[in-house]
C-alpha positions in Angstrom: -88.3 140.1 207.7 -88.0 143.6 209.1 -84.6 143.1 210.1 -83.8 142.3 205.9 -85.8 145.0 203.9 -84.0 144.6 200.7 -83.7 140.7 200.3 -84.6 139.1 197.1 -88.4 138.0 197.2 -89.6 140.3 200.3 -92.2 142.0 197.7 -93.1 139.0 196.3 -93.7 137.0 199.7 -95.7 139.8 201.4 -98.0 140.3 198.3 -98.1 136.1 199.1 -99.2 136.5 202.4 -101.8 139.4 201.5 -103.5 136.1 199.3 -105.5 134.5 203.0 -107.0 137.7 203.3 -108.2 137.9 199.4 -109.8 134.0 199.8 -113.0 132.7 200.6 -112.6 130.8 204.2 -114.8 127.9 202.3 -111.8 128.1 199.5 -109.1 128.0 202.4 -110.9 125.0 204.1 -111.1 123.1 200.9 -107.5 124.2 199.9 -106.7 122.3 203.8 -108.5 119.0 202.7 -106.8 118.8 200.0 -103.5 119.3 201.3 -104.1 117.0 205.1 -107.2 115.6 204.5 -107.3 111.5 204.7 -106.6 111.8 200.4 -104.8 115.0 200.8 -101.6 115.1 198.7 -99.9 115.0 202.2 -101.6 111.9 203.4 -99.3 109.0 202.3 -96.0 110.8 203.6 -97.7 111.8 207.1 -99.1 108.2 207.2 -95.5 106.5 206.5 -94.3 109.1 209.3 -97.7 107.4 211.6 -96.0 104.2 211.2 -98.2 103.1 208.2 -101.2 103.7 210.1 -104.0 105.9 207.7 -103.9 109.4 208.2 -107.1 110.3 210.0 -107.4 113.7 208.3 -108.0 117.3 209.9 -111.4 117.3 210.7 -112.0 118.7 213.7 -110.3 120.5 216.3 -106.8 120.2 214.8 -108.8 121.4 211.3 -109.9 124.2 213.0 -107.1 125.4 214.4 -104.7 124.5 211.6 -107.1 126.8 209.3 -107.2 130.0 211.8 -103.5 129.9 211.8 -103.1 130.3 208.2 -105.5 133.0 207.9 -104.2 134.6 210.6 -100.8 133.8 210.6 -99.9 136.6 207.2 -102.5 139.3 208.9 -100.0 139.5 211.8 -97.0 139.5 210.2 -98.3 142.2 207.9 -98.9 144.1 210.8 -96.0 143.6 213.4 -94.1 144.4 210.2 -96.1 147.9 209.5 -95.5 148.6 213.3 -91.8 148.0 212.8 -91.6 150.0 209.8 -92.7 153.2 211.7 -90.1 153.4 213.6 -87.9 156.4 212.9 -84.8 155.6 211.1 -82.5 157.6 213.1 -83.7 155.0 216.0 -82.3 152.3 213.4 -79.3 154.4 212.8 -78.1 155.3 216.6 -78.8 151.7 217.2 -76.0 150.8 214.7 -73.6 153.8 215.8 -73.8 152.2 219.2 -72.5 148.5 218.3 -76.1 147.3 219.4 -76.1 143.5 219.0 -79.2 141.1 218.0 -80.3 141.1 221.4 -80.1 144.6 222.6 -81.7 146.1 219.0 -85.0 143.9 220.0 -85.2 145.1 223.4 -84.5 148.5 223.1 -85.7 149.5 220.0 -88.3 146.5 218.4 -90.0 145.5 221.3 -91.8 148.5 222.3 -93.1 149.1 219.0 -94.5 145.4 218.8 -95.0 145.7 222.2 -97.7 148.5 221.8 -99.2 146.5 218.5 -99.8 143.3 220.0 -103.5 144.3 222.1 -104.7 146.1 218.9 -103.3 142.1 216.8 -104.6 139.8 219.3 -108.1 141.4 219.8 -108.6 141.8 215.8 -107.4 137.8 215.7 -109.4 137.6 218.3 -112.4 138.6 217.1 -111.7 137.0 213.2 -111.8 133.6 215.2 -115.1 134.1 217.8 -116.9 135.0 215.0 -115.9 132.6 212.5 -118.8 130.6 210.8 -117.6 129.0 208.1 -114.4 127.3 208.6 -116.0 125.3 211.7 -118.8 124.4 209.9 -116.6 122.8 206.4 -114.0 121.4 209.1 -115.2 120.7 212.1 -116.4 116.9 211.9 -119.1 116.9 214.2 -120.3 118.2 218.1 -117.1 117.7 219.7 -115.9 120.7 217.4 -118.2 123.4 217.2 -119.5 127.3 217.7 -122.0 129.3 218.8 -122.4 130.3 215.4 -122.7 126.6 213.9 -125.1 125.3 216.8 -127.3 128.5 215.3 -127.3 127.1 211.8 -127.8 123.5 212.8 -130.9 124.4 215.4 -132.6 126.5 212.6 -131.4 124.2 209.5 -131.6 120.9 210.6 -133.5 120.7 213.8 -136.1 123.8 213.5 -135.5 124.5 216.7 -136.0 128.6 216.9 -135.6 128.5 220.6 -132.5 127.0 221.2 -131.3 129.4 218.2 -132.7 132.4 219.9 -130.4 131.4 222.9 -127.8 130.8 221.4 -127.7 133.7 219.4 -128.3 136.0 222.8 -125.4 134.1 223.7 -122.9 135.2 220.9 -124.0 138.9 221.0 -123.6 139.1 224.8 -120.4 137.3 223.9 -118.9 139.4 221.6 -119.8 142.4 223.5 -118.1 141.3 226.6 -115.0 140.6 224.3 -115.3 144.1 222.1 -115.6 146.1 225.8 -112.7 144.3 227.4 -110.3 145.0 224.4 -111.4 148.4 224.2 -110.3 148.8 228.0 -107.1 147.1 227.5 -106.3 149.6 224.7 -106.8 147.3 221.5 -108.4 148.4 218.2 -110.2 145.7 216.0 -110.5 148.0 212.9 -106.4 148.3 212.1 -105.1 148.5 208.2 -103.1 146.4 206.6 -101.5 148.6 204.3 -97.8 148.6 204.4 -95.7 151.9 203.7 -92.2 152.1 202.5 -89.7 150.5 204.5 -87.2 152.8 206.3 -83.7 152.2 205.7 -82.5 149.7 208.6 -78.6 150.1 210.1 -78.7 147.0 211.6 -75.8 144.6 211.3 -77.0 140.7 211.2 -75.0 138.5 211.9 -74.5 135.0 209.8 -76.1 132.7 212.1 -79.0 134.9 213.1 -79.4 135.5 208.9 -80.0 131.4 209.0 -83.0 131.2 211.7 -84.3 134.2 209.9 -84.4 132.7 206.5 -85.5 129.3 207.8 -88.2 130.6 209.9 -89.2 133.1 206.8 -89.5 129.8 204.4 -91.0 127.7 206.8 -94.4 130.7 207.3 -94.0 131.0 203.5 -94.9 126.9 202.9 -97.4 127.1 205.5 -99.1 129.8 203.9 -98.4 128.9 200.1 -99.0 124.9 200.4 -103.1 124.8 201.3 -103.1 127.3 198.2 -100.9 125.2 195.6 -102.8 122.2 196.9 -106.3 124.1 196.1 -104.8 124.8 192.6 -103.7 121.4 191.9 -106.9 119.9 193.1 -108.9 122.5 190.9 -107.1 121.7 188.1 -107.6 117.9 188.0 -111.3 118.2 188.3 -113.2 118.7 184.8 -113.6 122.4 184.3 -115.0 122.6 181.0 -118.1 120.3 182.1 -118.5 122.6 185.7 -118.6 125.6 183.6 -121.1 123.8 180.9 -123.7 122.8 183.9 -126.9 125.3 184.3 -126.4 125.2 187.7 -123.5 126.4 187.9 -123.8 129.3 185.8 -127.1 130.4 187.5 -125.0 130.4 190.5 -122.3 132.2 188.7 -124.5 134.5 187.9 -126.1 135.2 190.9 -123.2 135.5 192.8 -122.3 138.5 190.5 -125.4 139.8 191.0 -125.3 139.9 194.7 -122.2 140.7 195.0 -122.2 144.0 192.6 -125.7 144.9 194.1 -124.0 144.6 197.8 -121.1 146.4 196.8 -122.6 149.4 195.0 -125.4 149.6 198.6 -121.8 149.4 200.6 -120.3 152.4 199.3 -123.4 154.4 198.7 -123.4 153.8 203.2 -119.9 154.6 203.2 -120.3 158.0 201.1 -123.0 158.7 202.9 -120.9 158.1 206.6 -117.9 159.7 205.3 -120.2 162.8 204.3 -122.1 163.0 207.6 -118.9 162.8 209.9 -117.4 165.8 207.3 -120.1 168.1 208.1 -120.5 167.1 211.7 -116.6 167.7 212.3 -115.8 170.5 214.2 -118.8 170.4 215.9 -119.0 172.1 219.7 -122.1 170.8 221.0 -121.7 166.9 222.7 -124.3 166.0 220.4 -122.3 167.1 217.5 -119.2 165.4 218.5 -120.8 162.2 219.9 -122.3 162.6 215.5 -119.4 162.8 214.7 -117.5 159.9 216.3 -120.4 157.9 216.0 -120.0 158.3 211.9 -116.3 157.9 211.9 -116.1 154.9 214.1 -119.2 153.3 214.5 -118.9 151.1 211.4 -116.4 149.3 212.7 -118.9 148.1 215.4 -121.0 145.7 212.4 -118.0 143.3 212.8 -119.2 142.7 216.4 -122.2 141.2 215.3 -121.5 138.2 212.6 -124.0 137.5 209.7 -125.2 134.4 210.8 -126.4 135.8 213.6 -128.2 138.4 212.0 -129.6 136.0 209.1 -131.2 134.0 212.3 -133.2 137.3 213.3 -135.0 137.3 209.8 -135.3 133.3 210.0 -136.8 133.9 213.2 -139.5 137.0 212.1 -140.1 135.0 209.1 -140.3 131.4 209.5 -144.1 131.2 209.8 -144.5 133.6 206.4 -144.0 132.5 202.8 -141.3 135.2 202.8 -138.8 132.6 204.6 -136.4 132.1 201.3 -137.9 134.6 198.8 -136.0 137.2 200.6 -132.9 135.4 200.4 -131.3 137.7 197.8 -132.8 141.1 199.7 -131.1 139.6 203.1 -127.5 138.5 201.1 -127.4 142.3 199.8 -128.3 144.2 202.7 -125.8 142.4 205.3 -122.9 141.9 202.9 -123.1 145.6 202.2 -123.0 146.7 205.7 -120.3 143.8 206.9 -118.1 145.2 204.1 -119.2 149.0 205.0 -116.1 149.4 207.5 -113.5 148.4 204.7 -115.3 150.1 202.2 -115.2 153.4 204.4 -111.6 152.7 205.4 -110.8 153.2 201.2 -113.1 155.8 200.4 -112.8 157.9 204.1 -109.1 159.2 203.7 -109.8 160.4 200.2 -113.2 162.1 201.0 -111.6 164.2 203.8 -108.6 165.3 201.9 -110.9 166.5 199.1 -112.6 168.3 201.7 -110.1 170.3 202.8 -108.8 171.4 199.5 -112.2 172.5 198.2 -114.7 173.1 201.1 -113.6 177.0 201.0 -113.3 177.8 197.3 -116.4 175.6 196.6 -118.6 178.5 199.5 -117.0 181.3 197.8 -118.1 179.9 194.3 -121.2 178.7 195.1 -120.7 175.3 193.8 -122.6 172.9 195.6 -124.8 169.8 195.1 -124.8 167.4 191.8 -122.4 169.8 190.3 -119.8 169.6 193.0 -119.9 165.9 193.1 -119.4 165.5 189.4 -117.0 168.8 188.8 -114.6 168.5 191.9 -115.6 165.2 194.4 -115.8 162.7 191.8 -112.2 163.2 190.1 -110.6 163.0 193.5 -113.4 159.9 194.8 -113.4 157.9 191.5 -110.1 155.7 192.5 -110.9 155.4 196.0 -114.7 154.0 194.8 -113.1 151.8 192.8 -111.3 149.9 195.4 -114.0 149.9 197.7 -116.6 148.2 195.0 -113.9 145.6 194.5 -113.1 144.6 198.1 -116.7 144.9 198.9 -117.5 142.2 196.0 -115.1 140.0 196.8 -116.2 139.6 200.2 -119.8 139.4 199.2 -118.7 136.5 196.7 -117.1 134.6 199.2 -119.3 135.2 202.0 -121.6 131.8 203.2 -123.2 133.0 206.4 -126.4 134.5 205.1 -127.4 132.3 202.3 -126.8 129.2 204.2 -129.1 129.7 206.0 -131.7 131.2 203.1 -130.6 129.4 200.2 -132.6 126.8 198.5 -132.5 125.2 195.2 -134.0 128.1 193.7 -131.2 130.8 195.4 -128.1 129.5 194.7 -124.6 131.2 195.2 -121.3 129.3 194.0 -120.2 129.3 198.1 -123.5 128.1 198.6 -123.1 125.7 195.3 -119.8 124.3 197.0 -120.8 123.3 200.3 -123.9 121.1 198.5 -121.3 119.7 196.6 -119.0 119.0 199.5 -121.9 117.4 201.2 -122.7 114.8 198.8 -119.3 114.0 198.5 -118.4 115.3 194.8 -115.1 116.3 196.2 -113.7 116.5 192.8 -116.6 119.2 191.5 -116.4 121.1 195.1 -112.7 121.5 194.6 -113.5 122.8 190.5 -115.9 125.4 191.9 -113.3 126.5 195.0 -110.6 126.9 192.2 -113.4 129.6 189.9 -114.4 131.3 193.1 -111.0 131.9 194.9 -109.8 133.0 191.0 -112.7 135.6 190.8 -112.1 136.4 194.6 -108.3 136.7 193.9 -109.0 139.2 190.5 -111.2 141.6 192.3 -108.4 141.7 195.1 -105.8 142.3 192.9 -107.8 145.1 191.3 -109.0 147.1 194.2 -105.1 146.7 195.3 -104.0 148.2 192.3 -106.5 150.7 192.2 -105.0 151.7 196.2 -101.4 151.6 195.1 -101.8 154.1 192.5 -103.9 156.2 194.6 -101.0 155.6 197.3 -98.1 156.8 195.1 
């Protein structure tokens, strides 16, 4: 794709393969069954190719893989491709002065710059799949295919076993510690953006047959990545939608699922403000305190990730099994760690903006004495409102889709449509679970799109 910056569809496709990243990984998993599942609209043709035998379906370790794939699969393209597209185009342009062929324009000029990306790509795919919750739990059919993460759930859910989930949990900290520490030796960054910039111009001559394997490999990743989704769609669309959206229980979980989500994403960027602010009037510091303050504000959110949500959701279970607190404090618990798992995305949006604003009005604001409420709403606020924006949509779309917290501390009385979906799944109401995954990835997929407009006209 790098090699062909100007062929029909490019803009389309990578806006397609920004969709995984945009869609709730109980969505995904569902949009999976659907598609390979043992009555997944793929079932009769891979059975006929079995030799009539019936298709056994993707549970389990195959499910698992199949589905970490397609998530990851469009995140690394996205950013090999921004790591080739920073590559100066006089590099592109010597190359074709020289009569460079295929071969020699990889090696000499592409593969150092993909070269450099890929310990910074693998650890983030890395750590996206040690520390994912529910996609093993929808898919993974049973002991034989299972996490830390899920045996944490099941001990404290099923077999009240705090123990075991205490060790377990010790386990997947010390874990993903070990993990975070050796990447960061080996040079690898788990906090990376996905934003692409504007292609350089590419002098590069391709030839006819390489032009085939390009465009065959490009449709093959783009019916990987598109089918799960057009099988969710379909599936969504035969269940009965009018009566889902007539039930009580699903709008009270509609409705709380706003709820928490706007509540999470309003306490994430007040954190992020508040970050971005501290590391601005720590920079520039001399003291090691000061500059230990200062990195600590600028990168430390990015160390929330290390720690996943259902392992923080098991401390409170823990502290609070033997109160009457266990599931009143489910919507206080859903708020406060969504927030701060969103917190590094939402500072990654808001950051950038806050520092250039800085630097423009820090000076005149000390000579003018403007300072406090009025500078935030005279001169901050113009230059913040965009940036905001995006971060309150990102950070409620991954507070809707999140299940890690509230499965563990929702009840019949909390209810979020994620949480609503996997009850569903588990008594086998396949059609209503595939109804509700439809309205959730929608909503999901709207506050997405919004928070990516929002960037692009900031951008430009």
């Amino acid at each position: 794709m790098s090699r062909h910056p100007a062929f029909p569809g490019r803009a389309l496709i990578l806006r397609l393969f920004a969709l995984p990243l945009a869609i709730p990984a109980i969505v995904a998993a569902l949009g999976m069954l659907a598609l390979l599942g043992r009555a997944g609209l793929l079932a009769t043709p891979l059975s006929a190719l079995a030799g009539g035998a019936a298709w056994p379906g993707i549970y389990g370790l195959s499910g698992i893989l199949v589905a970490h794939v397609f998530f990851n699969l469009p995140l690394a393209t996205r950013l090999f491709l921004e790591a080739l597209d920073t590559l100066p185009a006089d590099q592109w342009r010597l190359a074709s002065q020289l009569g460079m062929g295929a071969g020699s324009t990889f090696r000499l000029v592409e593969w150092p710059a993909i070269r450099t990306a890929i310990p910074g790509v693998a650890g983030l795919v890395f750590m996206l799949c040690i520390t994912s919750f529910t996609i093993v739990l929808t898919l993974g059919g049973g002991p034989a295919a299972t996490t830390l993460e899920v045996a944490i759930y099941q001990a404290l859910r099923f077999d009240f076993d705090p123990a075991r989930a205490v060790t377990f949990t010790a386990l997947q900290i010390a874990l993903t510690g070990v993990v975070v520490l050796a990447l960061t030796r080996l040079g690898a960054s788990t906090a990376v953006d996905v934003n692409l910039p504007v292609a350089p111009r590419k002098f590069v001559v391709v030839g006819a047959a390489e032009a085939a394997a390009n465009a065959a490999i490009i449709v093959a990743a783009l019916i990987f990545v598109a089918a799960p989704m057009a099988a969710t769609l379909i599936a969504g669309l035969g269940a009965d939608l009018g009566r889902l959206a007539g039930e009580a229980a699903v709008r009270q979980a509609a409705a709380t699922s706003i709820a928490l989500a706007v509540l999470s994403a309003l306490l994430s960027v007040a954190l992020a403000l508040s970050l971005a602010a501290a590391r601005r009037a720590a920079s520039g510091a001399r003291s090691p305190a000061g500059r230990f303050f200062e990195s600590a504000a600028g990168t430390g959110a990015g160390f929330v990730l290390v720690v996943p949500p259902i392992v923080i959701g098991a401390g409170w279970f823990v502290l609070l099994r033997h109160t009457d607190l266990l599931f009143a404090v489910a919507p206080v618990m859903v708020v406060t760690v969504n927030s701060v798992m969103a917190m590094p995305f939402v500072i990654r949006a808001i950051r950038p903006a806050y520092d250039a604003a800085g630097e423009r009005n820090d000076r005149l604001c000390a000579q003018l004495g403007i300072a406090g409420w009025n500078r935030a709403r005279l001169i901050d606020w113009p230059a913040l409102r965009r940036p905001v924006a995006t971060g309150l949509a990102f950070a409620m779309a991954l507070s809707l889709g999140d299940l890690g917290v509230i499965a563990l501390f929702g009840s019949d009385s909390v209810q979020t449509l994620p949480y609503l979906l996997l009850a569903r799944m588990g008594s086998y109401r396949t059609e209503d679970a595939a109804g509700l995954a439809l309205l959730l990835g929608l909503l999901c997929l709207a506050l997405v799109f919004a928070a990516d407009r929002f960037g692009g006209t900031r951008a430009a």
